[in-house]
N, CA, C, O and CB atoms as a CASP TS submission, in Angstrom:
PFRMAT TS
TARGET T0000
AUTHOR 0000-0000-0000
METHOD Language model
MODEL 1
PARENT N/A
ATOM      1  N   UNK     1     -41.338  -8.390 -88.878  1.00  0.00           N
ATOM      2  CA  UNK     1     -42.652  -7.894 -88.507  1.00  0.00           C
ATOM      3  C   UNK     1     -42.648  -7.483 -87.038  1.00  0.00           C
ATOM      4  O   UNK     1     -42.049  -8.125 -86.176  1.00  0.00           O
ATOM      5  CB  UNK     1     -43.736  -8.961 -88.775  1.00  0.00           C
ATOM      6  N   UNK     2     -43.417  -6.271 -86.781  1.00  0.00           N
ATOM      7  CA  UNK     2     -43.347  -5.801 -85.214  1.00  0.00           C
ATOM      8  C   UNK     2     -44.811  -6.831 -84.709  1.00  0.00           C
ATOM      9  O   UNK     2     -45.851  -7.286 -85.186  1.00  0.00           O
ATOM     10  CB  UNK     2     -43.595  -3.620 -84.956  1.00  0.00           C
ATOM     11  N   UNK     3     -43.854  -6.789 -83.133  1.00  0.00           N
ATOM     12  CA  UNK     3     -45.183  -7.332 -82.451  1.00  0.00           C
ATOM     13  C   UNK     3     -45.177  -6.277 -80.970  1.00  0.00           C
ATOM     14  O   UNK     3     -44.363  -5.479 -80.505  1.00  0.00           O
ATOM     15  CB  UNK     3     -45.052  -9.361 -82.048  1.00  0.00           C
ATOM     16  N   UNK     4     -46.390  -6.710 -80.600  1.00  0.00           N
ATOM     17  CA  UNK     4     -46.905  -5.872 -79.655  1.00  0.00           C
ATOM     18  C   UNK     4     -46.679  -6.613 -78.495  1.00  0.00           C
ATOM     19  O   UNK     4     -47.119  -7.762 -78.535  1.00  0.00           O
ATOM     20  CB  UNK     4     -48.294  -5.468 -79.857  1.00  0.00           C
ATOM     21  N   UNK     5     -45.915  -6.146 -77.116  1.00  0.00           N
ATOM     22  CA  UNK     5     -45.526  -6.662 -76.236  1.00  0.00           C
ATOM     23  C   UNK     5     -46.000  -5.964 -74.780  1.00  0.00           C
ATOM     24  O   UNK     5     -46.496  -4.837 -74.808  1.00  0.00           O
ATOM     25  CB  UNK     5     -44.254  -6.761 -76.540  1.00  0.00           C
ATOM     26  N   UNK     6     -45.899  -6.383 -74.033  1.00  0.00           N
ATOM     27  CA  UNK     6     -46.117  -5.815 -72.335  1.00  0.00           C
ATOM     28  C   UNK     6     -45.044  -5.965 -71.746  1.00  0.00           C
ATOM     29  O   UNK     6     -44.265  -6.917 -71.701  1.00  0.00           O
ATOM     30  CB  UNK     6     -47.165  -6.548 -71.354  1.00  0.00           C
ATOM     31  N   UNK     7     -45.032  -4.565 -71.102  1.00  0.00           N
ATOM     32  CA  UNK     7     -43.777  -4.754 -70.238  1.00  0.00           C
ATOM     33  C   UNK     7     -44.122  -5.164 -68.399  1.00  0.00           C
ATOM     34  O   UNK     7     -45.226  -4.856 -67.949  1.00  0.00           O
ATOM     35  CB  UNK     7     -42.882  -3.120 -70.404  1.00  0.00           C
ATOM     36  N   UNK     8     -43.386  -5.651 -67.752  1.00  0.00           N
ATOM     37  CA  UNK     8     -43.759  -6.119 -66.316  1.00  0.00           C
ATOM     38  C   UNK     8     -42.560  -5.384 -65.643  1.00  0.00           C
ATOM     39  O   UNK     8     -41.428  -5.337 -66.125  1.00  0.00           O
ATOM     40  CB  UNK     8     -43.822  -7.932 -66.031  1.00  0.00           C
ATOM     41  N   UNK     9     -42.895  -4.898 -64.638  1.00  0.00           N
ATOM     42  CA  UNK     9     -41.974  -4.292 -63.171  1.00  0.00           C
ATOM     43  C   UNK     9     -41.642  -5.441 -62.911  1.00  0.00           C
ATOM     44  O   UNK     9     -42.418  -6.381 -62.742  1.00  0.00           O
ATOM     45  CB  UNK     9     -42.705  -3.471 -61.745  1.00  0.00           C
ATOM     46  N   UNK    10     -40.214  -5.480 -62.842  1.00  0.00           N
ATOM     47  CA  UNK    10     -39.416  -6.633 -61.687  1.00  0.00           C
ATOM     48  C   UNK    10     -40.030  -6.683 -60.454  1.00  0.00           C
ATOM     49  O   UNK    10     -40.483  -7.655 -59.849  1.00  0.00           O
ATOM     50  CB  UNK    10     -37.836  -6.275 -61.261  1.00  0.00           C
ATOM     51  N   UNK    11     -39.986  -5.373 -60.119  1.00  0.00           N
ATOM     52  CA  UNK    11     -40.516  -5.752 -58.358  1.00  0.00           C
ATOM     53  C   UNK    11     -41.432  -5.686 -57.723  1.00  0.00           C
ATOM     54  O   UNK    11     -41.568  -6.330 -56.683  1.00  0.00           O
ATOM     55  CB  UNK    11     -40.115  -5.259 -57.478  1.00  0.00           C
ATOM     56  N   UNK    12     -42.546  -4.647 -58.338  1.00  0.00           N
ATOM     57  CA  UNK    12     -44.104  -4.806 -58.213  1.00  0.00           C
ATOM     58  C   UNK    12     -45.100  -5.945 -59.248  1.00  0.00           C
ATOM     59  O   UNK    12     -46.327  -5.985 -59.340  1.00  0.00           O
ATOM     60  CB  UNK    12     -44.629  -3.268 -58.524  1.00  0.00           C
ATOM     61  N   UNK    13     -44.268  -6.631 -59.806  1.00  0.00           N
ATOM     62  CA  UNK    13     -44.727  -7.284 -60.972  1.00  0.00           C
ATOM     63  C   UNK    13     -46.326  -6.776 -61.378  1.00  0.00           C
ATOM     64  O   UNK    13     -47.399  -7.377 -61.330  1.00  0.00           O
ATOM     65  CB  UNK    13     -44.624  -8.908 -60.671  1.00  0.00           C
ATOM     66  N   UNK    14     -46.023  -5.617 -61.728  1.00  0.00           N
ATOM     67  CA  UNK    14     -47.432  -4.884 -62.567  1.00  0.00           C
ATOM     68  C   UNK    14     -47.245  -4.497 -63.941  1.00  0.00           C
ATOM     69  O   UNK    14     -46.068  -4.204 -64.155  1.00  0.00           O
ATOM     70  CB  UNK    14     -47.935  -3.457 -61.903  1.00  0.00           C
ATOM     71  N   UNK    15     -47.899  -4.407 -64.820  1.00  0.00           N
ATOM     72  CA  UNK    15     -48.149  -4.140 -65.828  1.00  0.00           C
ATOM     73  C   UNK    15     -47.905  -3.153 -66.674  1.00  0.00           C
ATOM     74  O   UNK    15     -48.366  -3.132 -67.815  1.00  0.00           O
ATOM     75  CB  UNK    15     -48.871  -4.255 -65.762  1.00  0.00           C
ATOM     76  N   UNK    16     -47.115  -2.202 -66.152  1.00  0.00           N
ATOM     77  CA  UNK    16     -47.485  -0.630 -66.979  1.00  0.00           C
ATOM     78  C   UNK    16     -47.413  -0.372 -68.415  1.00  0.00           C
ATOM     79  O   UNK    16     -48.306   0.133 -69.094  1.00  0.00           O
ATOM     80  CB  UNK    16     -46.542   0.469 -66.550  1.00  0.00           C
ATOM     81  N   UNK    17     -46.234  -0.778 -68.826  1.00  0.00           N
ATOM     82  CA  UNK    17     -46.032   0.022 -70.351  1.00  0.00           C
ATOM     83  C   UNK    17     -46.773  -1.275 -71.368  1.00  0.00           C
ATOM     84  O   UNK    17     -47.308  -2.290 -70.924  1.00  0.00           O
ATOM     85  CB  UNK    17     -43.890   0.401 -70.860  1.00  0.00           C
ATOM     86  N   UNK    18     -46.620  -0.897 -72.836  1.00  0.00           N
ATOM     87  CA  UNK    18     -46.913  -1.352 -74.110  1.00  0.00           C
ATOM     88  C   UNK    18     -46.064  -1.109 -74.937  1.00  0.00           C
ATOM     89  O   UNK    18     -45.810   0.073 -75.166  1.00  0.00           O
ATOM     90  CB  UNK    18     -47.938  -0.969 -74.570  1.00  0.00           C
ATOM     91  N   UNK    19     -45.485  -1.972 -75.521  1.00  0.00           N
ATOM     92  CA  UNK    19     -44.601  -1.313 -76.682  1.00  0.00           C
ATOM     93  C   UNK    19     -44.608  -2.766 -78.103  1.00  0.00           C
ATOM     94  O   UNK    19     -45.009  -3.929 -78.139  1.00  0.00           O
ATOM     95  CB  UNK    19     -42.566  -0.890 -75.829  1.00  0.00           C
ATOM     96  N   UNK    20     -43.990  -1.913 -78.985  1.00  0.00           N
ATOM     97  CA  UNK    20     -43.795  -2.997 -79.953  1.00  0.00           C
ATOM     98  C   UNK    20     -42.119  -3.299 -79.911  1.00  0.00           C
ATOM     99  O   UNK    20     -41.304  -2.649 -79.256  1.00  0.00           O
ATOM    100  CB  UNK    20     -44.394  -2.498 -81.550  1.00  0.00           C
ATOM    101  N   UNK    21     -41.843  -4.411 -80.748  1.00  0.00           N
ATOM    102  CA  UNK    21     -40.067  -5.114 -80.491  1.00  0.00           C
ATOM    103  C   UNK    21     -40.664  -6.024 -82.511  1.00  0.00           C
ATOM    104  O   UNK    21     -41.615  -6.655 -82.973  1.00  0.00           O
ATOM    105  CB  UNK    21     -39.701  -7.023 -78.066  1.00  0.00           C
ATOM    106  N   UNK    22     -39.346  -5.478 -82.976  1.00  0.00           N
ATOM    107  CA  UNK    22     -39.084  -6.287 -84.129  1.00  0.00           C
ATOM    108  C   UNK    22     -38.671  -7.846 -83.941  1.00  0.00           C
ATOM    109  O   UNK    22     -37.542  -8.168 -83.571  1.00  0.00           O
ATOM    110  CB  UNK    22     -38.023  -5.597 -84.843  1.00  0.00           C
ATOM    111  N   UNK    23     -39.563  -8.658 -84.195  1.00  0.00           N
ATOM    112  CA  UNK    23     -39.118 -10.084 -84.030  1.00  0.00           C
ATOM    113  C   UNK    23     -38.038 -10.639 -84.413  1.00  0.00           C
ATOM    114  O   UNK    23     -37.590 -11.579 -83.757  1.00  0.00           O
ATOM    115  CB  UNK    23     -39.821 -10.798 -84.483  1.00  0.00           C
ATOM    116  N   UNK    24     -37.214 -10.055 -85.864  1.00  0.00           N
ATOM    117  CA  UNK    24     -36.311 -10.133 -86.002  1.00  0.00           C
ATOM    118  C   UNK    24     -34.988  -9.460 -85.654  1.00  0.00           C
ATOM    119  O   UNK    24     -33.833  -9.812 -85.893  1.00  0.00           O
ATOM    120  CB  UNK    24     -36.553 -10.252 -86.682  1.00  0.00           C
ATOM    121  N   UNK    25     -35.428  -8.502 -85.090  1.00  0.00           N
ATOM    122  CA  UNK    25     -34.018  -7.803 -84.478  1.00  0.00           C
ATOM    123  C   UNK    25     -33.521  -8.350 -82.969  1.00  0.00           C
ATOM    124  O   UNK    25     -32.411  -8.581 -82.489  1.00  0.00           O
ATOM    125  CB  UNK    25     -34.295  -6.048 -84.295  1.00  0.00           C
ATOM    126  N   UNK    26     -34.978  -8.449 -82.429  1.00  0.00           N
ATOM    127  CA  UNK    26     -34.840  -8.710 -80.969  1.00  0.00           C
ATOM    128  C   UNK    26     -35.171 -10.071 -80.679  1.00  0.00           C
ATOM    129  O   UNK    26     -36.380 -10.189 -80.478  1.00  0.00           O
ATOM    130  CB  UNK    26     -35.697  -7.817 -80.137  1.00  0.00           C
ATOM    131  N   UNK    27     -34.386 -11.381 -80.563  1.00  0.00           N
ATOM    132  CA  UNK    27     -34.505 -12.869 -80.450  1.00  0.00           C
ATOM    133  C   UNK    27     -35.036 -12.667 -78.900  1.00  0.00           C
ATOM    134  O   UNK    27     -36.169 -12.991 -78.543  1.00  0.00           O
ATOM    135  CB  UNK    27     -32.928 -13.897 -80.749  1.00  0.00           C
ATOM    136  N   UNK    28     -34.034 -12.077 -78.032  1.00  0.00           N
ATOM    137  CA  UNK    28     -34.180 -12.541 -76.571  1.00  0.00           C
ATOM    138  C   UNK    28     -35.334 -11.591 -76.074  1.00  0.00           C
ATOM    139  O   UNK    28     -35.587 -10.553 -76.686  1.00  0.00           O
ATOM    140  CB  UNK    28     -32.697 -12.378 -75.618  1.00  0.00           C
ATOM    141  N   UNK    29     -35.951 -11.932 -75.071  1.00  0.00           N
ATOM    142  CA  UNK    29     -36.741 -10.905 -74.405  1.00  0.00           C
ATOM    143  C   UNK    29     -36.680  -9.271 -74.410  1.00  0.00           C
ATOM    144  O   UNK    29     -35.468  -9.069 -74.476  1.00  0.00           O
ATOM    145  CB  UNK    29     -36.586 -11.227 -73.236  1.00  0.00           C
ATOM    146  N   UNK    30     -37.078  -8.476 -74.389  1.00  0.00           N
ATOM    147  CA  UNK    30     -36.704  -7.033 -74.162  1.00  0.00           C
ATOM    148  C   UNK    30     -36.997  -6.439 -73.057  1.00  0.00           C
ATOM    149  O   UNK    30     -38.139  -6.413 -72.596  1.00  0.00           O
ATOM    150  CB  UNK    30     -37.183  -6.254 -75.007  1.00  0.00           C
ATOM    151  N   UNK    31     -35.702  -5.749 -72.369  1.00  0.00           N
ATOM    152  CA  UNK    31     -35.705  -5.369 -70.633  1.00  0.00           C
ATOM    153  C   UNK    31     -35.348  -3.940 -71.059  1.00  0.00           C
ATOM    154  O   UNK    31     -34.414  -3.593 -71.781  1.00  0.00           O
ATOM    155  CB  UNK    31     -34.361  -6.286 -69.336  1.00  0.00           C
ATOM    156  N   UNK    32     -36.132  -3.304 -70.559  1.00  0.00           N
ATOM    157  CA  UNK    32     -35.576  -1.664 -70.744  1.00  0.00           C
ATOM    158  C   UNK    32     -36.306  -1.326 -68.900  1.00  0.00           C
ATOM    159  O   UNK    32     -37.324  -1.645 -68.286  1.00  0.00           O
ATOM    160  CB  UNK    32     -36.663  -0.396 -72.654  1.00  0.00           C
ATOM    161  N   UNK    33     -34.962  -0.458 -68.606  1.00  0.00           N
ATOM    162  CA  UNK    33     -35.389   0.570 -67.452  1.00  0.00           C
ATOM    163  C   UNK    33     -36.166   1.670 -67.425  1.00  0.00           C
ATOM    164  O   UNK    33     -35.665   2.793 -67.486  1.00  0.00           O
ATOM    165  CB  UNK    33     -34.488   1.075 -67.002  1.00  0.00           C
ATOM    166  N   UNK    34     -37.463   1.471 -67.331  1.00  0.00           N
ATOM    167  CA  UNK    34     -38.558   2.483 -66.724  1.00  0.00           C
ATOM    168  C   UNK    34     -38.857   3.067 -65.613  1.00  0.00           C
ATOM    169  O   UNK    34     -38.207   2.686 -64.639  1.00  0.00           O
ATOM    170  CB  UNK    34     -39.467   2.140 -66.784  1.00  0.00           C
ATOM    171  N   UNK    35     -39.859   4.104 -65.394  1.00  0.00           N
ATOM    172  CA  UNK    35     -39.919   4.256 -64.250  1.00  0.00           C
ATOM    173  C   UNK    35     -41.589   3.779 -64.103  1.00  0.00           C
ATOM    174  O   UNK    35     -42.387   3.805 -65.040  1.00  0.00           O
ATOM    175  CB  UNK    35     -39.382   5.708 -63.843  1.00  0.00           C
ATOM    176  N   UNK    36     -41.892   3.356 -62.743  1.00  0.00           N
ATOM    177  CA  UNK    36     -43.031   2.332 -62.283  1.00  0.00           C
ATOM    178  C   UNK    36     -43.579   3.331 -61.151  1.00  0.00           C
ATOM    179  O   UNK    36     -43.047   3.847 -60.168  1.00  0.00           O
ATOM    180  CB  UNK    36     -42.438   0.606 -61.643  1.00  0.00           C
ATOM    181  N   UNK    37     -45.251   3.402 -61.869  1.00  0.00           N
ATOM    182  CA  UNK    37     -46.035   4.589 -60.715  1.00  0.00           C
ATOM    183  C   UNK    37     -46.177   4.170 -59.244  1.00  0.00           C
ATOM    184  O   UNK    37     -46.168   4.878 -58.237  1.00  0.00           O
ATOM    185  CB  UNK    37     -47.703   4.912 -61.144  1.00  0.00           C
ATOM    186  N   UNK    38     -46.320   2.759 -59.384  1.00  0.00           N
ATOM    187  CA  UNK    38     -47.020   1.594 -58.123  1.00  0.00           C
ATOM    188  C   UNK    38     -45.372   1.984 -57.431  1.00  0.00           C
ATOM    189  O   UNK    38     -45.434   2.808 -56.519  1.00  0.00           O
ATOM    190  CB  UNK    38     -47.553  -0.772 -58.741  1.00  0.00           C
ATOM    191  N   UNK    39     -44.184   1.560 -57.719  1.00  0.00           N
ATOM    192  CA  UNK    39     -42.828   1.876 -56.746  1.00  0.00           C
ATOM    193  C   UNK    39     -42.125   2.727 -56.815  1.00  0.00           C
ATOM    194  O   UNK    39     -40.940   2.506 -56.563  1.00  0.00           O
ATOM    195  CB  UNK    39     -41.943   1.143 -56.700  1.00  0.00           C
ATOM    196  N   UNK    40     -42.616   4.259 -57.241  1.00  0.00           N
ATOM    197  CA  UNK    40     -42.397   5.098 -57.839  1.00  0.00           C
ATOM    198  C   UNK    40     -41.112   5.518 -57.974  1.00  0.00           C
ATOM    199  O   UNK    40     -40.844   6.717 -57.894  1.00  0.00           O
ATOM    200  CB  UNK    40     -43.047   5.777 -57.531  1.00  0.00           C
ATOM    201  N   UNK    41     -40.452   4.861 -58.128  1.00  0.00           N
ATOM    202  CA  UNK    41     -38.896   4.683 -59.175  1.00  0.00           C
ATOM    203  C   UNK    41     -38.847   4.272 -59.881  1.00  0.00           C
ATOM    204  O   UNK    41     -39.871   3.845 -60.415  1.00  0.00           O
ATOM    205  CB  UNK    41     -37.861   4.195 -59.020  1.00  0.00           C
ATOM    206  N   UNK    42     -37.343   4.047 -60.541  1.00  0.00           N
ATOM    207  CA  UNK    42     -36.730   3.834 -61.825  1.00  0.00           C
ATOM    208  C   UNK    42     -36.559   1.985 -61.770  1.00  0.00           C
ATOM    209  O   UNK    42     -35.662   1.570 -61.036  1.00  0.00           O
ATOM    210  CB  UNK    42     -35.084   4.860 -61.944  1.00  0.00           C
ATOM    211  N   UNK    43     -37.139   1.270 -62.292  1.00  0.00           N
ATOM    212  CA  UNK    43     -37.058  -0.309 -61.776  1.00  0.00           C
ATOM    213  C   UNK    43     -36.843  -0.951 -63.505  1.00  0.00           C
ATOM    214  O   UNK    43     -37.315  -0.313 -64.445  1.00  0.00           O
ATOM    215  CB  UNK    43     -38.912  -1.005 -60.715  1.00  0.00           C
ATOM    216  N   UNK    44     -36.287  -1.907 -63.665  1.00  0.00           N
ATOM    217  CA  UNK    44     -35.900  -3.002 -64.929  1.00  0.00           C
ATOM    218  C   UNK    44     -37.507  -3.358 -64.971  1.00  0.00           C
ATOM    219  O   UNK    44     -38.338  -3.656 -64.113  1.00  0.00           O
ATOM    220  CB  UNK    44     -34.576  -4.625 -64.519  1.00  0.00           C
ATOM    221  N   UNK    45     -37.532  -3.149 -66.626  1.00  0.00           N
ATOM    222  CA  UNK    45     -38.719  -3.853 -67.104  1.00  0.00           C
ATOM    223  C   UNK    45     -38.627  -4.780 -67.859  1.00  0.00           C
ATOM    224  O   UNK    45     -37.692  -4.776 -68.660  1.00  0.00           O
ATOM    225  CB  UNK    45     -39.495  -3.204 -67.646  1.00  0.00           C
ATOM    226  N   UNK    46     -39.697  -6.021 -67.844  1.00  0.00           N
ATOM    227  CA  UNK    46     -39.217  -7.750 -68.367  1.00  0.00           C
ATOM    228  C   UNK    46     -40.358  -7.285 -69.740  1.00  0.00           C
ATOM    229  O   UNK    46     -41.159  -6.358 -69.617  1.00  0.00           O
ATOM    230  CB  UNK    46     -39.852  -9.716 -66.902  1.00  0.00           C
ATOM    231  N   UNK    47     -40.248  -8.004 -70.828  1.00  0.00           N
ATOM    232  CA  UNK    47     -41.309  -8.389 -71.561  1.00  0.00           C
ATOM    233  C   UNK    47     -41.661  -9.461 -70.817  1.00  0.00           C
ATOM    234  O   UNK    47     -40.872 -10.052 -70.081  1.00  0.00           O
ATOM    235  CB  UNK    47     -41.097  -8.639 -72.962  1.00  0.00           C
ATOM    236  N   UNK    48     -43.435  -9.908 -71.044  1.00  0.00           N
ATOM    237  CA  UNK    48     -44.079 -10.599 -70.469  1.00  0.00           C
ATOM    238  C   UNK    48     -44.494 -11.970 -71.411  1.00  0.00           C
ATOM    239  O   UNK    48     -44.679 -11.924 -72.627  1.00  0.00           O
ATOM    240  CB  UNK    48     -45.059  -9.757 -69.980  1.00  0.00           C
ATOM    241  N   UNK    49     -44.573 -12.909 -70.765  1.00  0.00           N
ATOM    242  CA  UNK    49     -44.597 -14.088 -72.150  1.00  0.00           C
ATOM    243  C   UNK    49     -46.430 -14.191 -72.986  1.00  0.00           C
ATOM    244  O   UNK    49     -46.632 -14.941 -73.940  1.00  0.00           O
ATOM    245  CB  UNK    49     -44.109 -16.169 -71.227  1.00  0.00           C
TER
END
């Protein structure tokens, strides 16, 4: 089943994206590289707990 997740900027720790992650595909957290308006580069994004 998909769930609906938030992604967090490593380094501005803000909020930007939304996405969904299959609970069963994805055990560990999901980090994908985005780009962040607030540090307007390319920065690692955390799922948020």
């Amino acid at each position: 089943m998909r769930e609906k997740v938030i992604l967090v900027c490593e380094r501005c720790l803000s909020r930007n994206y939304s996405t969904y992650k299959n609970k069963n595909t994805y055990l560990k957290r999901l980090e994908i590289k985005k780009f962040c308006p607030k540090c307007n580069m390319h920065t690692l994004h955390k799922e948020s707990k």
